[in-house]
N, CA, C and O atoms as a MOPAC input file, in Angstrom:
PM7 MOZYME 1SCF
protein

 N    150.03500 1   145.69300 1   115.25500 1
 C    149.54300 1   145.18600 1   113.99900 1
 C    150.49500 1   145.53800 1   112.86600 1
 O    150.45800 1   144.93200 1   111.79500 1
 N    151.32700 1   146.50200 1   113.11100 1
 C    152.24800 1   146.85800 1   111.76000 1
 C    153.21200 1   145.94400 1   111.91800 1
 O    153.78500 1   145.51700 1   110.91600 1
 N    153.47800 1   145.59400 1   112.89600 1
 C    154.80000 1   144.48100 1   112.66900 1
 C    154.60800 1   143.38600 1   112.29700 1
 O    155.53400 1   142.70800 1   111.85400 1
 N    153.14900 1   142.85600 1   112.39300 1
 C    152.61400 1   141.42900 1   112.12700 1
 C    153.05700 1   141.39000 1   110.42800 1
 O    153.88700 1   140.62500 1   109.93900 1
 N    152.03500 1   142.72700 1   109.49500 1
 C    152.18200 1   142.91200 1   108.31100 1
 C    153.54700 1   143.04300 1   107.78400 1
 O    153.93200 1   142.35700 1   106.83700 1
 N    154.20200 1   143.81100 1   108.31100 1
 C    155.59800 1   143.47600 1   108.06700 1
 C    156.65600 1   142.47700 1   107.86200 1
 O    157.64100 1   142.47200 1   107.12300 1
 N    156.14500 1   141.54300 1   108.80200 1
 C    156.68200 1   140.15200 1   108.91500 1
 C    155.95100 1   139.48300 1   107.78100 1
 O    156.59900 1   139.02200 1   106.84100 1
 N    154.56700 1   139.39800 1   107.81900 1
 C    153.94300 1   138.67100 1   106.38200 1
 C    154.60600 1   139.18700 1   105.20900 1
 O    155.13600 1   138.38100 1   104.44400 1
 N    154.65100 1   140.54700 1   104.94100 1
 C    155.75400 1   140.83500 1   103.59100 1
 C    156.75100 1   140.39600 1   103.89100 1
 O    157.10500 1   139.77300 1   102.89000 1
 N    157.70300 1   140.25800 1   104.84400 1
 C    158.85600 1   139.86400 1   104.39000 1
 C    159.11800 1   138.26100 1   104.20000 1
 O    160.17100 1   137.70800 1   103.88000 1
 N    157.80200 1   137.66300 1   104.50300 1
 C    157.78600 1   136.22500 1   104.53900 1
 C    157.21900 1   135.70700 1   102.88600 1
 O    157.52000 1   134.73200 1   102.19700 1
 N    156.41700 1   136.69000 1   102.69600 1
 C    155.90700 1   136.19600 1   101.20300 1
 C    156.93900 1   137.07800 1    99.97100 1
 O    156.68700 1   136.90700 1    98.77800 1
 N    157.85900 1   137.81900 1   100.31600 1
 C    158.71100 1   138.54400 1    99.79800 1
 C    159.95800 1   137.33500 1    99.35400 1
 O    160.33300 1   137.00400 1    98.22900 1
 N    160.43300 1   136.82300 1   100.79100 1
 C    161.27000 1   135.38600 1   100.85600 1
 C    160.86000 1   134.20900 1   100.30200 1
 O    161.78000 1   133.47100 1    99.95000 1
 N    159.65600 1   133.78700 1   100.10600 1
 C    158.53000 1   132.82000 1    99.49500 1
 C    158.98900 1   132.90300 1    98.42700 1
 O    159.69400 1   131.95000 1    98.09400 1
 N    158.82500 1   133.96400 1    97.49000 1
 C    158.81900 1   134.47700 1    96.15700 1
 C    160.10500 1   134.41000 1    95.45100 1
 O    160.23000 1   134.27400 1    94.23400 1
 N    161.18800 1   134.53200 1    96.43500 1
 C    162.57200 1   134.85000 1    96.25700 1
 C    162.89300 1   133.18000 1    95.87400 1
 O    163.51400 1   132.91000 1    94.84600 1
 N    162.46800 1   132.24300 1    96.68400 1
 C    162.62200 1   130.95200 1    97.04900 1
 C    162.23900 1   130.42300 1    95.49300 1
 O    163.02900 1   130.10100 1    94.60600 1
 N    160.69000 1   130.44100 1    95.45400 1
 C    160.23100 1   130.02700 1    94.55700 1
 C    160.85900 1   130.40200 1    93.07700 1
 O    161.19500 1   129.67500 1    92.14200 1
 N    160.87600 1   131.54100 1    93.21000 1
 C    161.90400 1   131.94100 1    91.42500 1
 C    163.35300 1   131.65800 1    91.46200 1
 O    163.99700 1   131.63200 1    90.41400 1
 N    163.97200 1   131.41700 1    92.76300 1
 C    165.54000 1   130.47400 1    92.75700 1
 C    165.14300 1   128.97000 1    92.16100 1
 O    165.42800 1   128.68200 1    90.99800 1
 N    164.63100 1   128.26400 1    92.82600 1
 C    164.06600 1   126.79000 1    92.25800 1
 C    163.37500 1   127.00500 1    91.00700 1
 O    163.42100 1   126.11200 1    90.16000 1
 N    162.70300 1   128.13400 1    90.76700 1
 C    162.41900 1   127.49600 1    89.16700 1
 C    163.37800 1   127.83500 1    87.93500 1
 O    163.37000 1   127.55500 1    86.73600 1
 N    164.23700 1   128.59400 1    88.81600 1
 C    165.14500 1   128.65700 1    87.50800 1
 C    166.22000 1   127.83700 1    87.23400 1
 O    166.74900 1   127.55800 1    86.15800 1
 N    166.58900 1   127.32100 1    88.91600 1
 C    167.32000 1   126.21500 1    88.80600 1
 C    167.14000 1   124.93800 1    88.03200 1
 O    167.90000 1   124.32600 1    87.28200 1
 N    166.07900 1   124.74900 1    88.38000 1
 C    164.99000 1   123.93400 1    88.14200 1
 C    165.01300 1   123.59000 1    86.43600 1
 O    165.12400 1   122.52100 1    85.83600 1
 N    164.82900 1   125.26000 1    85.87200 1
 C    164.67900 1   125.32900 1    84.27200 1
 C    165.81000 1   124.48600 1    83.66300 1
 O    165.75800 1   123.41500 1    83.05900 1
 N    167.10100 1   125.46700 1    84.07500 1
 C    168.49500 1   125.38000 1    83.87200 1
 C    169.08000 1   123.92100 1    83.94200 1
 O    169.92000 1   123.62400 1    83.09300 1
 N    168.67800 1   122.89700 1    84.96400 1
 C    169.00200 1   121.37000 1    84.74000 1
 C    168.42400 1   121.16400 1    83.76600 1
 O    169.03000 1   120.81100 1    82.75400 1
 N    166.64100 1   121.37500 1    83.79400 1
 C    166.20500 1   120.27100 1    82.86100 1
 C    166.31000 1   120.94900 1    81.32500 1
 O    166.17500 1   120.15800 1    80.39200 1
 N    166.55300 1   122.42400 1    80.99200 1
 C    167.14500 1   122.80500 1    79.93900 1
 C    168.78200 1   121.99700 1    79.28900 1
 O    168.96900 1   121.83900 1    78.08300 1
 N    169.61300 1   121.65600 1    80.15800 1
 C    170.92000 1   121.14100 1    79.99800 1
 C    170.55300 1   119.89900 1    79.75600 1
 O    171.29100 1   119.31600 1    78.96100 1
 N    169.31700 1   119.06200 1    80.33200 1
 C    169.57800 1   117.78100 1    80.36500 1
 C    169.14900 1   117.31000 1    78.86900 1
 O    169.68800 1   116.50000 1    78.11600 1
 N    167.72800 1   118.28300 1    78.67400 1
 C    167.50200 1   118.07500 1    77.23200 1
 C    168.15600 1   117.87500 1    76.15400 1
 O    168.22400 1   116.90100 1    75.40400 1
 N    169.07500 1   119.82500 1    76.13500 1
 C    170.05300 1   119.62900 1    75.20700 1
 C    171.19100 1   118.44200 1    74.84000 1
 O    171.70700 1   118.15900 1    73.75900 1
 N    171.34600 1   117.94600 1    75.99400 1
 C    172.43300 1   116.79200 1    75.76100 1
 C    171.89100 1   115.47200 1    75.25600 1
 O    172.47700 1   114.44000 1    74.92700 1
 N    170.48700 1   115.82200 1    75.29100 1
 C    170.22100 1   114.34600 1    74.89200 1
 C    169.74100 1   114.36300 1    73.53600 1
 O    169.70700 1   113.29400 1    72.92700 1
 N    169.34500 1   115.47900 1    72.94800 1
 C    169.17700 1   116.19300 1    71.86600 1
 C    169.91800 1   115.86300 1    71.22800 1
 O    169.81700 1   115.07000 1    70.29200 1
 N    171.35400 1   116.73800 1    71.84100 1
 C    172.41800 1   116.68600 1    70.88700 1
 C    173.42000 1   115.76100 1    70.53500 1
 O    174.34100 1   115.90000 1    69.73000 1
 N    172.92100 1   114.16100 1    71.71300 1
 C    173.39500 1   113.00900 1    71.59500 1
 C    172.64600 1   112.46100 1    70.58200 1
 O    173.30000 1   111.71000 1    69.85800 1
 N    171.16000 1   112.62800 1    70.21200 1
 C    170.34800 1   111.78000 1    69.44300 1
 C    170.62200 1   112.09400 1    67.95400 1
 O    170.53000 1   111.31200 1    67.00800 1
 N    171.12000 1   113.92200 1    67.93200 1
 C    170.70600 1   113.77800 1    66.28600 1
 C    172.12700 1   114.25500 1    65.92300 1
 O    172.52700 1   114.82300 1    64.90700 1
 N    172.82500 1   113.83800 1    67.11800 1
 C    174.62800 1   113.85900 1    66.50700 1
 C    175.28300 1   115.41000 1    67.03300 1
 O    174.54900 1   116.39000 1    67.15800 1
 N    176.51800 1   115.44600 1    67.26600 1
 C    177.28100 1   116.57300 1    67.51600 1
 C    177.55400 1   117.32600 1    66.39800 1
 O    177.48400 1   118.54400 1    66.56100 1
 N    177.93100 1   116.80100 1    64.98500 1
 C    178.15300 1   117.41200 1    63.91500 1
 C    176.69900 1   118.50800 1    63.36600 1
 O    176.73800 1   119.71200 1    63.10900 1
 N    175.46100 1   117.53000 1    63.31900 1
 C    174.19300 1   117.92700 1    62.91500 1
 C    173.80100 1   119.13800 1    63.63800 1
 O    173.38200 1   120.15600 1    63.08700 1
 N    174.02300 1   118.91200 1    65.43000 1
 C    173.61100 1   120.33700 1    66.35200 1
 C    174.39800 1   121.00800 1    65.96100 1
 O    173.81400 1   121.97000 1    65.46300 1
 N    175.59100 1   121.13400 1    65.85000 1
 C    176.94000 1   122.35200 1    65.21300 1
 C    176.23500 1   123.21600 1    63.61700 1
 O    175.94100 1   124.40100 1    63.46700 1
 N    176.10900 1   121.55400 1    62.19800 1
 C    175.24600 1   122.72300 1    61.45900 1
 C    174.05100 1   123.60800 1    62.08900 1
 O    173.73100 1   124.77100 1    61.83900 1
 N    173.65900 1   122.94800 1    62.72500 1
 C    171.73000 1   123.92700 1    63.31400 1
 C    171.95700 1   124.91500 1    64.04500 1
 O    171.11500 1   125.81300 1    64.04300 1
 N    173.40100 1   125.07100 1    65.05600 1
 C    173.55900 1   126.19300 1    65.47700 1
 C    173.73400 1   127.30900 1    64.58600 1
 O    173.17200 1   128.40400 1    64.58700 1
 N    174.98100 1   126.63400 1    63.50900 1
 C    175.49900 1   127.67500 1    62.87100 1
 C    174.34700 1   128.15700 1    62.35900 1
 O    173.99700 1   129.25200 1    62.80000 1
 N    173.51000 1   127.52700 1    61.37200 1
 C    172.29100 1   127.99700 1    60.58000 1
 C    171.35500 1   129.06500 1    61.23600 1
 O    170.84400 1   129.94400 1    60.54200 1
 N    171.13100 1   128.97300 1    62.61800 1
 C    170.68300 1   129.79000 1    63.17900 1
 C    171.72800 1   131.26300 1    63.49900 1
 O    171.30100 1   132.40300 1    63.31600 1
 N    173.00000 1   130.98900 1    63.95000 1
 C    173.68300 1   131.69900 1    63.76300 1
 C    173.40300 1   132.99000 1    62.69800 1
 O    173.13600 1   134.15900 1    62.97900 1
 N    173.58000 1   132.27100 1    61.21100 1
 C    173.52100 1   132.90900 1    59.80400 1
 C    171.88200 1   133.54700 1    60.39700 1
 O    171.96400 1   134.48500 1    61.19000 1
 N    170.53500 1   133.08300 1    60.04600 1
 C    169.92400 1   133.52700 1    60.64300 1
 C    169.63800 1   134.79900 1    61.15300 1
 O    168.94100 1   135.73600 1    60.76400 1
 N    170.38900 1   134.58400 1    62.17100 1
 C    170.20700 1   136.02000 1    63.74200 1
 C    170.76900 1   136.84100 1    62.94700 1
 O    170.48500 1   138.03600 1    63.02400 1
 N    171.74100 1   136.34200 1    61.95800 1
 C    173.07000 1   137.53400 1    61.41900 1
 C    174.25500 1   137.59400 1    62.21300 1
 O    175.05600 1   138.52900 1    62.18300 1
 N    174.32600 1   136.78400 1    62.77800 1
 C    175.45200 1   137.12100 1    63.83200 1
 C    176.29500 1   135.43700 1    62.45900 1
 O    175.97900 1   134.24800 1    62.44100 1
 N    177.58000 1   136.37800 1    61.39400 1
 C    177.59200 1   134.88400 1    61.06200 1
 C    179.34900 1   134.84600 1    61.50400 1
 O    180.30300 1   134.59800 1    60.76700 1
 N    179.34200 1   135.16200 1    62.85700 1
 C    180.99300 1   134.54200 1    63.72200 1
 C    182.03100 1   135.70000 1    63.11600 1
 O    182.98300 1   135.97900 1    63.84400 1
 N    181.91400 1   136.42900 1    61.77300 1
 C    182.89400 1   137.25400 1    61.96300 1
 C    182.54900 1   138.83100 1    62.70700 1
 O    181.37500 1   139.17500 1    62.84500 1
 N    183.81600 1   139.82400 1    63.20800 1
 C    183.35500 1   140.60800 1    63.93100 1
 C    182.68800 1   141.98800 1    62.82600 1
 O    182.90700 1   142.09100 1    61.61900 1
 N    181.94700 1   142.81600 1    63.58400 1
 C    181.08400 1   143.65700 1    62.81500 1
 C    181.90100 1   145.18500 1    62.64000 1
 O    181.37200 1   146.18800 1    63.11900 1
 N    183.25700 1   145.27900 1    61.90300 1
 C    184.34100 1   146.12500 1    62.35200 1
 C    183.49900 1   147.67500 1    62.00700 1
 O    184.12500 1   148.72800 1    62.12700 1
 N    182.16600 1   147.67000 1    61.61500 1
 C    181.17000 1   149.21100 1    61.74800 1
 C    180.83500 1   149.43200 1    62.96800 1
 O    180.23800 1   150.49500 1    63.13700 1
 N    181.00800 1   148.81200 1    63.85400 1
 C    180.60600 1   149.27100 1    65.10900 1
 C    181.77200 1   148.84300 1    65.69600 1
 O    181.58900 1   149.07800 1    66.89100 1
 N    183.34000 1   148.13900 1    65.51300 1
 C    184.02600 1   148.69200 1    66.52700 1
 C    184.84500 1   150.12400 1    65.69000 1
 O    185.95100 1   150.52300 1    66.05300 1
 N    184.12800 1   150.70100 1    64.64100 1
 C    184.62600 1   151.97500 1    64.26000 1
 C    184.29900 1   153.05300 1    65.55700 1
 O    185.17100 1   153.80900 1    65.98300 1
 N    183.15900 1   153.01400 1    66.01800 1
 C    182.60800 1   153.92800 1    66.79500 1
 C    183.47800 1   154.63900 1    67.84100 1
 O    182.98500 1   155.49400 1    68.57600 1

């Protein structure tokens, strides 16, 4: 009986493994496919401002942060 259980974990262990490979794959196309159609509809220039804006945003605004490569 321990080997039966054993085999069921390693089968629903592999299941699991399976299932979160395909959904991320999964994500990752239909994430790419969006963006491109996104960024075909409301222009390449327009997604470039909205990145940057978000960019500014986060704070991250593209130059480097020379206080922390003091460290």
């Amino acid at each position: 009986m321990g080997k039966e259980t054993a085999r069921r974990k390693a089968a629903s262990r592999r299941k699991r493994f399976v299932l979160f490979a395909s959904g991320a794959a999964l994500g990752s196309a239909l994430g790419l496919i969006v963006g491109s159609v996104l960024t075909f509809w409301i222009g390449e220039g327009a997604a470039r401002a909205i990145q940057r804006g978000l960019r500014r945003l986060g704070g991250d605004d593209g130059r480097p942060h020379f206080d922390l490569l003091m460290q």
